[in-house]
Every structure is written in structure tokens, then in C-alpha cells.
One Martini backbone bead per residue (centre of mass of N, CA, C, O) as a GRO file, in nm:
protein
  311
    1UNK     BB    1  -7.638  -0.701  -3.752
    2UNK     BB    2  -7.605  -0.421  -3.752
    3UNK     BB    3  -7.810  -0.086  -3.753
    4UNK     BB    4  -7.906   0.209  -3.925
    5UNK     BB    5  -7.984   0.528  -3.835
    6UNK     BB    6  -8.266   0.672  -4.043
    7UNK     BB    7  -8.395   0.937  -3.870
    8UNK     BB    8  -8.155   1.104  -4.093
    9UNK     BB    9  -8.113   1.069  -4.390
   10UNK     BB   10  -7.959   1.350  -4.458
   11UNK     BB   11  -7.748   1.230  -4.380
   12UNK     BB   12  -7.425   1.145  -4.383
   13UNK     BB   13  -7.285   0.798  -4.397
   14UNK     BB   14  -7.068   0.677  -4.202
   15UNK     BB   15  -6.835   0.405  -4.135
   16UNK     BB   16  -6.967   0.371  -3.825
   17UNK     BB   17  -7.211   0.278  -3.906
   18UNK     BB   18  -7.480   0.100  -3.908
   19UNK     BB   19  -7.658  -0.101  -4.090
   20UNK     BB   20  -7.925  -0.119  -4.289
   21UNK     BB   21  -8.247  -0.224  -4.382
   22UNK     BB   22  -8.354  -0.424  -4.645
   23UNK     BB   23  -8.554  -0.367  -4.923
   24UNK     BB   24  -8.699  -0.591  -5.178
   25UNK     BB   25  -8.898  -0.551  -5.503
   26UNK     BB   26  -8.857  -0.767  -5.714
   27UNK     BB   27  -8.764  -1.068  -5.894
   28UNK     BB   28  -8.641  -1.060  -6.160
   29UNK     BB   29  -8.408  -1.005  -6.390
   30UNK     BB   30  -8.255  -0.792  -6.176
   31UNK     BB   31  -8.384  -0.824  -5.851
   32UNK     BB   32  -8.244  -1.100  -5.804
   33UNK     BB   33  -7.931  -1.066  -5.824
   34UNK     BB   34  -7.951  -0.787  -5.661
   35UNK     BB   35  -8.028  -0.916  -5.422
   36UNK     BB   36  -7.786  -1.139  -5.360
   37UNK     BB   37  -7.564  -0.900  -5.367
   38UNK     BB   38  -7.642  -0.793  -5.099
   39UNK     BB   39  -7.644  -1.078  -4.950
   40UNK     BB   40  -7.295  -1.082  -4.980
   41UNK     BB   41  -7.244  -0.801  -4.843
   42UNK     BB   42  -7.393  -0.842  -4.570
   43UNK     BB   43  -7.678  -0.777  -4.585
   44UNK     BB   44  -7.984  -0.699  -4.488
   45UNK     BB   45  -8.251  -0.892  -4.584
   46UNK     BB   46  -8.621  -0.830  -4.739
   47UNK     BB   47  -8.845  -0.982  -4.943
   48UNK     BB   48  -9.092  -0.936  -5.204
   49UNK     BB   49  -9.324  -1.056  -5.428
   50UNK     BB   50  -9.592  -1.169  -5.666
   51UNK     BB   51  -9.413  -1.427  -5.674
   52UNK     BB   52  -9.290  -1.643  -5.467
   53UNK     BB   53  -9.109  -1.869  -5.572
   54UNK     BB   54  -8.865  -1.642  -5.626
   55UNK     BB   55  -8.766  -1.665  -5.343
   56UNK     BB   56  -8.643  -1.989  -5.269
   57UNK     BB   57  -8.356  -1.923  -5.305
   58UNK     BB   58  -8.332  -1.683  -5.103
   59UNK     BB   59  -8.416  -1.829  -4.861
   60UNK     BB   60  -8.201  -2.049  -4.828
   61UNK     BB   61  -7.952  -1.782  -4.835
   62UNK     BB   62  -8.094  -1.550  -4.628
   63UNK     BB   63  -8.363  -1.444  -4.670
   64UNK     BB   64  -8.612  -1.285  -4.620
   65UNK     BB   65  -8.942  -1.338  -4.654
   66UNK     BB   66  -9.252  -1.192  -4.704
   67UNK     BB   67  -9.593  -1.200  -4.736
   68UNK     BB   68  -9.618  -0.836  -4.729
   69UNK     BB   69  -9.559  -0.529  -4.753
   70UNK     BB   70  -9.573  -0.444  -4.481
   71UNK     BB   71  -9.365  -0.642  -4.351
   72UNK     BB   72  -9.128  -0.510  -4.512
   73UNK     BB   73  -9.175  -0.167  -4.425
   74UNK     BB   74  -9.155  -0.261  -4.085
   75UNK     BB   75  -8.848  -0.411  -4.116
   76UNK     BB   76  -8.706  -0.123  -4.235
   77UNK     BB   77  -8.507   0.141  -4.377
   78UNK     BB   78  -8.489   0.061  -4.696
   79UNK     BB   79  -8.695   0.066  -4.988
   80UNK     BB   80  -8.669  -0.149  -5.301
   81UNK     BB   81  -8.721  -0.122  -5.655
   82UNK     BB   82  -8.784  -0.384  -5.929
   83UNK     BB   83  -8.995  -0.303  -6.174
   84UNK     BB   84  -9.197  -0.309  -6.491
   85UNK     BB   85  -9.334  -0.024  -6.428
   86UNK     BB   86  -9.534   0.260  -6.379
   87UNK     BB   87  -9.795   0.047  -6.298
   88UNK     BB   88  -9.653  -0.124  -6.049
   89UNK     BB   89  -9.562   0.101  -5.892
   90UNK     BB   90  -9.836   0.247  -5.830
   91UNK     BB   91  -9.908  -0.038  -5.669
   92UNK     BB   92  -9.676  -0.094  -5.457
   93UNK     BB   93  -9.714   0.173  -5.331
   94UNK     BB   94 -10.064   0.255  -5.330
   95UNK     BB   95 -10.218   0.085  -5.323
   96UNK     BB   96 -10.340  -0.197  -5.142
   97UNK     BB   97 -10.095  -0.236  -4.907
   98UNK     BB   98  -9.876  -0.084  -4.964
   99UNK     BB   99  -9.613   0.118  -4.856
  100UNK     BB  100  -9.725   0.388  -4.796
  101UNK     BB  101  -9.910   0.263  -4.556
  102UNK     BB  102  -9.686   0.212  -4.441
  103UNK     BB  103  -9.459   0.457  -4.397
  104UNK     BB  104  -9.191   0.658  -4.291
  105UNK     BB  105  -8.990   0.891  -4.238
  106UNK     BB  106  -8.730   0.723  -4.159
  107UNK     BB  107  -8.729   0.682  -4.498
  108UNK     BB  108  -8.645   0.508  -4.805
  109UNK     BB  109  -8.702   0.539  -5.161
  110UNK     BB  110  -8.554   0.296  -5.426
  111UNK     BB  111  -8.637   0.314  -5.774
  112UNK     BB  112  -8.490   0.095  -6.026
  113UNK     BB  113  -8.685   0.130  -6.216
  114UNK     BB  114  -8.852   0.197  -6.535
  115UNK     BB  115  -9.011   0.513  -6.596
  116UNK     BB  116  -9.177   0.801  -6.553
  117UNK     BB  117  -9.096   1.098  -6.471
  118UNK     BB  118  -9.377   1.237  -6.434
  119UNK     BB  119  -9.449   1.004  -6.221
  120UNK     BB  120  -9.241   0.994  -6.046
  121UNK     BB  121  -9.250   1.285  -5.929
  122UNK     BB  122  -9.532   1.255  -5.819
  123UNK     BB  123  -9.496   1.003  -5.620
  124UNK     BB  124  -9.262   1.197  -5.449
  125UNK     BB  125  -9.468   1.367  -5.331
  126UNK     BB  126  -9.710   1.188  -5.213
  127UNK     BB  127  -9.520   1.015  -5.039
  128UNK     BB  128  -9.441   1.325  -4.899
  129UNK     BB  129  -9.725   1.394  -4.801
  130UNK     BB  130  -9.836   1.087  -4.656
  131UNK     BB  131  -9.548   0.999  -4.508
  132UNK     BB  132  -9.236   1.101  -4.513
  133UNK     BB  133  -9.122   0.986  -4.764
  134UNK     BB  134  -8.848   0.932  -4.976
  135UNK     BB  135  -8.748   0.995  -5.333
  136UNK     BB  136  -8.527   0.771  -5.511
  137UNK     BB  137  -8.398   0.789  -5.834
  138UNK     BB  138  -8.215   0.453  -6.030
  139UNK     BB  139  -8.201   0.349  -6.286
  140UNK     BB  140  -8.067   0.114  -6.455
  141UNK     BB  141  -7.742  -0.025  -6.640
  142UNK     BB  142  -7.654  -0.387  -6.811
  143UNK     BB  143  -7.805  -0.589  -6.696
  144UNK     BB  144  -7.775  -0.932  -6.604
  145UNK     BB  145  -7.484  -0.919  -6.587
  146UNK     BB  146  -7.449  -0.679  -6.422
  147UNK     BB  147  -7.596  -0.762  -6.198
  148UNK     BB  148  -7.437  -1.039  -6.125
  149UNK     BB  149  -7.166  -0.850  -6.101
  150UNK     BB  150  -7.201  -0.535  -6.017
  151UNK     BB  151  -7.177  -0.327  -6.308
  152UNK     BB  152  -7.370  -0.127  -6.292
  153UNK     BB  153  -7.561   0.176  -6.415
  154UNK     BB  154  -7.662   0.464  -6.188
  155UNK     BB  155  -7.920   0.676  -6.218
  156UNK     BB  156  -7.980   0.963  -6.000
  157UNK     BB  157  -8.286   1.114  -5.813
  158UNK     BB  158  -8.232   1.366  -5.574
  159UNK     BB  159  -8.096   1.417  -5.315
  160UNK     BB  160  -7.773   1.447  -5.200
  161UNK     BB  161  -7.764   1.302  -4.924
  162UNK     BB  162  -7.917   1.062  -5.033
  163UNK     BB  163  -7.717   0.956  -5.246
  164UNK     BB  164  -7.502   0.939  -5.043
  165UNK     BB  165  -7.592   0.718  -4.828
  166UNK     BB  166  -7.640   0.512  -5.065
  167UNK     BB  167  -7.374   0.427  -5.166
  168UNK     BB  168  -7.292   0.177  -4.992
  169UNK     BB  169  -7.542   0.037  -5.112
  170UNK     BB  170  -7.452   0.078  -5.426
  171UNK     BB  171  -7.169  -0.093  -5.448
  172UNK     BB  172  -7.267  -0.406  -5.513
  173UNK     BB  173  -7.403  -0.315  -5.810
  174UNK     BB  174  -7.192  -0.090  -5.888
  175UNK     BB  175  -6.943   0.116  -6.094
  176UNK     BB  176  -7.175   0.329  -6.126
  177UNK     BB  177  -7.313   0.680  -5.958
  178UNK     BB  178  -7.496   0.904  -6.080
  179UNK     BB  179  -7.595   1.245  -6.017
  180UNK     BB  180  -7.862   1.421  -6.205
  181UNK     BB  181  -8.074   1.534  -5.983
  182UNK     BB  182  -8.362   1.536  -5.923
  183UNK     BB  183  -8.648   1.401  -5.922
  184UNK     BB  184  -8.652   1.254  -6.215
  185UNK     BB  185  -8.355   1.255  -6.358
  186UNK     BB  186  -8.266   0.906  -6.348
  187UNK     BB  187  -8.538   0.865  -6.607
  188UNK     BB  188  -8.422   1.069  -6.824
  189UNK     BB  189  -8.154   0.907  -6.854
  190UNK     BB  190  -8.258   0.647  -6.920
  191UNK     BB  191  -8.402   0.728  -7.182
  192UNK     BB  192  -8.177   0.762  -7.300
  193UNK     BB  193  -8.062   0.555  -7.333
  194UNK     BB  194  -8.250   0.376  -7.493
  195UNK     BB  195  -8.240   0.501  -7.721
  196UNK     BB  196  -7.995   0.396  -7.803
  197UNK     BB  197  -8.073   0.084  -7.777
  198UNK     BB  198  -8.306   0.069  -7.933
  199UNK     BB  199  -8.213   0.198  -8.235
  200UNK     BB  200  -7.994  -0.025  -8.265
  201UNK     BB  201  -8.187  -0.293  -8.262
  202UNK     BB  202  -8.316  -0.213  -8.535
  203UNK     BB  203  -8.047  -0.126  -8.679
  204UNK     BB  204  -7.905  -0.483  -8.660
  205UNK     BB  205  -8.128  -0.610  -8.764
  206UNK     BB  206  -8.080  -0.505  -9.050
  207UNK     BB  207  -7.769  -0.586  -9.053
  208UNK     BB  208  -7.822  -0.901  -9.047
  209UNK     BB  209  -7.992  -0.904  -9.312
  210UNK     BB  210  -7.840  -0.807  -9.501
  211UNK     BB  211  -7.579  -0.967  -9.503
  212UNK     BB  212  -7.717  -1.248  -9.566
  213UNK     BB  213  -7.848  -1.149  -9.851
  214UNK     BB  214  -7.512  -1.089  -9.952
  215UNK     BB  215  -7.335  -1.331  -9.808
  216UNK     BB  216  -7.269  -1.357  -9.577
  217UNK     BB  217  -7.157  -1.392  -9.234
  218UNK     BB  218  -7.295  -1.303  -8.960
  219UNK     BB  219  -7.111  -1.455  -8.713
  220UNK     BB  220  -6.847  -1.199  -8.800
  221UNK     BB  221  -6.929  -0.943  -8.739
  222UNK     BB  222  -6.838  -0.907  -8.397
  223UNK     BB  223  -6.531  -0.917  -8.522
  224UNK     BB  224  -6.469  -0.729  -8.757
  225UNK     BB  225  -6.633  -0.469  -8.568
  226UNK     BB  226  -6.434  -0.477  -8.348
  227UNK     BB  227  -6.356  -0.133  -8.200
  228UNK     BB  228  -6.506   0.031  -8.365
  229UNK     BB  229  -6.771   0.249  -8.440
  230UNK     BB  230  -7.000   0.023  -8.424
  231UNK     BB  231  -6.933  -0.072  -8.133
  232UNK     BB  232  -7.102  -0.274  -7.832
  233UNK     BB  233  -7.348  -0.393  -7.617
  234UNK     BB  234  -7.552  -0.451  -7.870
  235UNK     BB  235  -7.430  -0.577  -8.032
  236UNK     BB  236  -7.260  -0.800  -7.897
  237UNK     BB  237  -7.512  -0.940  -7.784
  238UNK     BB  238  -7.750  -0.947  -8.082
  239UNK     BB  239  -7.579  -1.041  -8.332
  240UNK     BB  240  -7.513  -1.355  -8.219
  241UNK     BB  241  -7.821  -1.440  -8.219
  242UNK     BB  242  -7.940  -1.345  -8.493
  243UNK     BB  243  -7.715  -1.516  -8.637
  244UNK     BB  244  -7.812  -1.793  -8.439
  245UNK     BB  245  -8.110  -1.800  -8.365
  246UNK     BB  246  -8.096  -1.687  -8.052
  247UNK     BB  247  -8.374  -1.703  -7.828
  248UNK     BB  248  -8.298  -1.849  -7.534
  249UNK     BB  249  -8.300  -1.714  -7.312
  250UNK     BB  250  -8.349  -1.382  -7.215
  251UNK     BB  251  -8.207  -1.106  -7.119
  252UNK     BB  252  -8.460  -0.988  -7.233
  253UNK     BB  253  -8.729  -0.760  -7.363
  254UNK     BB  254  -8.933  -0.623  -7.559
  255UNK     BB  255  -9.116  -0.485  -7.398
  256UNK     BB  256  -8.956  -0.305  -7.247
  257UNK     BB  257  -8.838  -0.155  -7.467
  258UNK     BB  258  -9.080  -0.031  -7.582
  259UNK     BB  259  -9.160   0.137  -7.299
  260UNK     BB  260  -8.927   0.319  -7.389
  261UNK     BB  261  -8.981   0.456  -7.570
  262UNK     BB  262  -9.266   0.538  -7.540
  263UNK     BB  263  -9.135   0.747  -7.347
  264UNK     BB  264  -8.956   0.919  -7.510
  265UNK     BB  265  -9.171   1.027  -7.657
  266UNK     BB  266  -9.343   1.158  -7.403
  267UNK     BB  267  -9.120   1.349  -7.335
  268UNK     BB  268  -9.048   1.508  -7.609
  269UNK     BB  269  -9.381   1.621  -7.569
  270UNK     BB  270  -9.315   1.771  -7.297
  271UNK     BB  271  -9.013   1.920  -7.375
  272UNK     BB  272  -9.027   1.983  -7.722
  273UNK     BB  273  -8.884   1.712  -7.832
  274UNK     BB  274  -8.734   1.557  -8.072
  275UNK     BB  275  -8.831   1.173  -8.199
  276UNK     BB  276  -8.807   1.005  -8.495
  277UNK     BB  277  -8.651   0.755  -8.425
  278UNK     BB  278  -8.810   0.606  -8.163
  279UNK     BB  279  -9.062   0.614  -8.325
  280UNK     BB  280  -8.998   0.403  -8.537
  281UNK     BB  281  -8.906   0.180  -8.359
  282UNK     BB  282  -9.160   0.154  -8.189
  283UNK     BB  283  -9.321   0.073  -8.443
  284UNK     BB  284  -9.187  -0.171  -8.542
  285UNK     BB  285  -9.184  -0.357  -8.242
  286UNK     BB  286  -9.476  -0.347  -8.214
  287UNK     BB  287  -9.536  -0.513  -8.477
  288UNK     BB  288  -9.339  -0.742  -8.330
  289UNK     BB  289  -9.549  -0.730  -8.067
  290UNK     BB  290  -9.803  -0.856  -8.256
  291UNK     BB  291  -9.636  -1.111  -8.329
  292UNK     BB  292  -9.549  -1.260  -8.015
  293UNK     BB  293  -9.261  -1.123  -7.906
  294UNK     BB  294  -9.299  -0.952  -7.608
  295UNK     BB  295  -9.145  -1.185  -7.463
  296UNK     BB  296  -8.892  -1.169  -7.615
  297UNK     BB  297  -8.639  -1.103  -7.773
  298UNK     BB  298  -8.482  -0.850  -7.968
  299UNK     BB  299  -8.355  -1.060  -8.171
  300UNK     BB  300  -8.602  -1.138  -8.325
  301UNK     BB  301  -8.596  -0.859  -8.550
  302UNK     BB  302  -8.488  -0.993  -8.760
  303UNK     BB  303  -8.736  -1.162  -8.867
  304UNK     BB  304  -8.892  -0.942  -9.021
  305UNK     BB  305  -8.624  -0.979  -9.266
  306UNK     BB  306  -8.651  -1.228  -9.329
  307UNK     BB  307  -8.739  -1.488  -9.463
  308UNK     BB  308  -8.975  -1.741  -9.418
  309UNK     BB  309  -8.753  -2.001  -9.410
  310UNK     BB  310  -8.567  -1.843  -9.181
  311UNK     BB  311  -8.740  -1.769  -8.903
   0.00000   0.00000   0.00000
């Protein structure tokens, strides 16, 4: 495969261009499927996680996998992020032998994870005051089924020129790209998104907690309340779950979760908005997450409601 001359980022990318080769960070649970779509669209693809292991089904399916971040940030156009959180981003761009000491001025790096937006501002300073690679910020929504059908809501923040570039980029994974302002604007549209998922999240268990306890089937609540003003996809997702206390195979993390809650606050104290419904939301989680379910899925939430010999 040909590749896209990147030394002029801020150009648009036109269709006769070649196309530019990728680098993915991080291979977890939205990593994992966004890296193998974008090898199924027939990018060159290049991989590297802090897990070796999680790379060798990508590994046999034509992913190249570097040994360390230098070898796969010297062999790409485009490095591409999706980790844990805010301070694993602070590590694997600035860390020792991280990105930023290989980056160069015609790459760009963007980053799905979902992070703090004033630490993003920051780092994409740093990162172009250091290296001359700039920063579009771009976290997902849709979870791992939107990852592996393709069907992400990707909001990001960075220039007009560079957001445009990306499209074509970014059409294997999204069904939707919008560009919502400059760097760090892409991490406060995730952070509302979560606020509205967290505090569902919350009181769906409460509403799946009562309804058992008033009788009712909650079975049947996600058919009852289908098309209502009640439905939506973290209903239709953790109702059918809490109902049948299956908490294996978690599409997603309570820990996650809390920590998009904790930006939220973060940022409301930031920007002089109240946030009372997210902060009791996270307080809830906290104490959910320190009965030992921060790994566990959020439908264990209901838990907290039930009766002991049910939970």
C-alpha cells in the first residue's frame, strides 16, 4: 500500500492521495476491535500495547507489532491512542522513551481515550512546543459493540484542517465525526456524554432494585419501556443484565465509568457549573468500587439495592 505524504498535515487529504500509515496504542477493550478495523479498511496498520499478548491475534492477522513506542512512532504517519485514562496518556506520550522523544513535526497524534480536558489542553502544548507534532483530541462513544460494527460517535477537538484529514481516517470506526472546537474540546463533549450515562447508570439500578422488590418481573422492563422516553442504549444495555444479575464478560468497566463522573466534577469546578447529580452518581460508584466491583461491570450496581441473599 502506498502511503500519504504527512508533512503538510494541515493540508486536506484529497482522494488520489496515498494513504498514510497508522500507529494504535493500546489494545483493550475499544483498542483491540478499532485497531483490527482499521486493518480490515486496508491501512497499514502498527500496534503496541504494555501487554504484549493482547497483540498476537492482531499480530497473525497482518498488524505489524513494535518491540517499544519509538520503533512504532518512527515507522508511522498518524500515532493513535486509546488508553486507561489521563495518566497513562501523560505516560506513554511524555514518559521515558515515549512518544514525544521519537515525534516529528509532519505526524499528528490523536487521541481516543477519554481524559481531563485541561490536562489534554496541556499536552498538546508540550507536545508541539517539544516536538512539533500537533494534538487532536477525539474520544469515543458506543462502547465495544460500536467499536467492533464501526459505528463510534467520535467528537474531537483540534484544527478545522486536521479534523478534515482525519476523515477518512476515522470512517472505519465512526458512523459519526463531529468536530467540536479546538484541542480539549473533543474530552469535555465525552465528559458530558458520561454525565448523562453515569447518573442513568445509577438510576437504573435503583429503578431494576425496585421493581424486583415491588414484584414486577424486570425481565421485562427493557420490552415494557422500548420506544418510551424511559429507552435509550444504557437502558437497553444494563437493564436486561441487572435483571439477570449477568455480570461476565463486562462490555465496559465500573472504574471507567467513575472516572468520567470525577472529570465531570472536575471540570464543573473548572468552569464554575454545578454538577449535584454527577457528584452523588460518583459517590455512589466510589462506595460500589470499594466493595471490590471497580473491575466489575456497572450492572453490578443494582447490588447495592437488593436484599443480601439476592445480590
Amino acid at each position: 500500500m502506498r502511503r500519504a505524504c504527512w508533512r503538510f498535515p494541515r493540508l486536506l487529504r484529497r482522494l488520489d492521495m496515498i494513504q498514510p500509515r497508522l500507529g494504535f496504542i493500546g489494545l483493550g477493550l475499544m483498542g483491540h476491535p478499532m485497531t483490527r478495523r482499521l486493518l480490515e479498511a486496508d491501512f497499514d496498520v502498527t500496534a503496541w500495547n504494555r501487554t504484549p499478548e493482547k497483540a498476537n491475534d492482531l499480530r497473525g492477522a497482518g498488524v505489524r507489532v513494535a518491540d517499544y513506542i519509538g520503533e512504532l512512532v518512527e515507522g508511522v504517519d498518524v500515532v493513535m491512542l486509546c488508553l486507561a485514562d489521563t495518566d497513562v496518556v501523560d505516560e506513554v506520550v511524555f514518559g521515558t522513551e515515549g512518544v514525544a522523544a521519537y515525534a516529528r513535526p509532519d505526524q499528528l497524534l490523536v487521541d481516543f481515550s477519554s481524559s481531563d480536558p485541561a490536562a489534554t489542553r496541556e499536552f498538546a502544548a508540550r507536545l508541539e512546543s517539544e516536538a512539533g507534532m500537533r494534538w487532536v483530541d477525539a474520544p469515543v462513544s458506543g462502547g465495544v459493540a460500536g467499536a467492533e460494527a464501526g459505528t463510534l460517535a467520535i467528537m474531537c477537538g483540534g484544527e478545522v484542517d486536521d479534523i478534515e484529514a482525519l476523515r477518512p481516517l476515522l470512517a472505519p470506526l465512526a458512523a459519526r465525526v463531529t468536530h467540536m472546537g479546538p484541542v480539549g474540546s473533543g474530552q469535555v463533549t465525552k465528559v458530558c456524554n458520561q454525565m448523562i450515562v453515569g447518573c442513568q447508570a445509577a438510576v437504573i439500578a435503583e429503578m431494576v432494585a425496585l421493581a424486583e422488590a415491588s414484584g414486577v418481573d424486570a425481565s421485562r422492563l427493557t420490552e415494557a419501556l422500548a420506544g418510551g422516553f424511559a429507552d435509550s442504549k444504557p437502558f437497553r444495555i444494563l437493564t436486561p443484565r441487572m435483571a439477570a444479575s449477568d455480570f461476565e464478560a463486562p462490555p465496559w468497566h465500573l472504574r471507567t465509568l467513575l472516572k468520567d463522573l470525577d472529570m465531570a466534577v472536575a471540570q464543573s469546578q473548572r468552569s464554575g457549573s454545578a454538577t449535584p447529580m454527577c457528584g452523588l452518581a460518583a459517590q455512589l460508584m466510589r462506595a460500589h468500587a470499594n466493595q471490590g466491583h471497580a473491575e466489575r461491570d456497572p450492572a453490578t450496581l443494582v447490588k447495592a439495592y437488593r436484599p443480601s441473599r439476592r445480590r
